[in-house]
N, C-alpha and C positions, 0 to 999 in steps of 0.2 A: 515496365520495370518500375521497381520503387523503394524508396529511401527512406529510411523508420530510422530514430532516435531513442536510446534510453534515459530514461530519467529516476532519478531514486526520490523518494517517499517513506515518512514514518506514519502512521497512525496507529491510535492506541483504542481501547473501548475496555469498557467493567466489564463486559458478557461475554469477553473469552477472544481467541485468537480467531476464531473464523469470521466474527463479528469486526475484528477490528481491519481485517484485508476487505472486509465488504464495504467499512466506512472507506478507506485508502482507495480504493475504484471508484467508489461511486462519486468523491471529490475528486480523482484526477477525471472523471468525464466530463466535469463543470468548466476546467479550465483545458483540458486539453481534446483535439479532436483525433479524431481514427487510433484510440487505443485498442492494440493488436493483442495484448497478452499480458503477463505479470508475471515474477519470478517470487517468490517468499523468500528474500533473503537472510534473512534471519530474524529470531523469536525472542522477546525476554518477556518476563513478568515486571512490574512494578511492586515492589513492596513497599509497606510505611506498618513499623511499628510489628514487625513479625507479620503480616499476614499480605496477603497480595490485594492490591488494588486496583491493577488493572493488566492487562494484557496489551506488547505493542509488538509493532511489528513493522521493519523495512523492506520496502518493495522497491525490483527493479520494473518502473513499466513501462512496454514497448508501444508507441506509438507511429503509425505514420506519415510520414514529414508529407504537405500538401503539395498539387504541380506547381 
């Protein structure tokens, strides 16, 4: 049996929203171990000055807790 913990995260990136959940993983595997999955919790743009600058994005991600 095993015991996983959620954790929420933002990250953001200029090159769009699938970019920016790939930077969001690939930092929580730095600091967290046996990540199980990820939820896209939700999506905004960044605007400045009328146009968008970046794409961010909050993740639920699941990891599992060690024995």
């Amino acid at each position: 049996m095993s015991v996983a913990t959620v954790t929420e995260i933002s990250a953001t990136s200029a090159d769009g929203f699938e970019a920016a959940v790939n930077e969001g993983i690939t930092r929580a595997n730095k600091t967290l171990r046996n990540v199980e999955s990820a939820w896209v919790k939700d999506m905004n743009v960044l605007i400045s000055d009328g146009n968008i600058k970046g794409y961010k994005v909050n993740l639920e991600v699941t990891f599992v807790l060690d024995d």
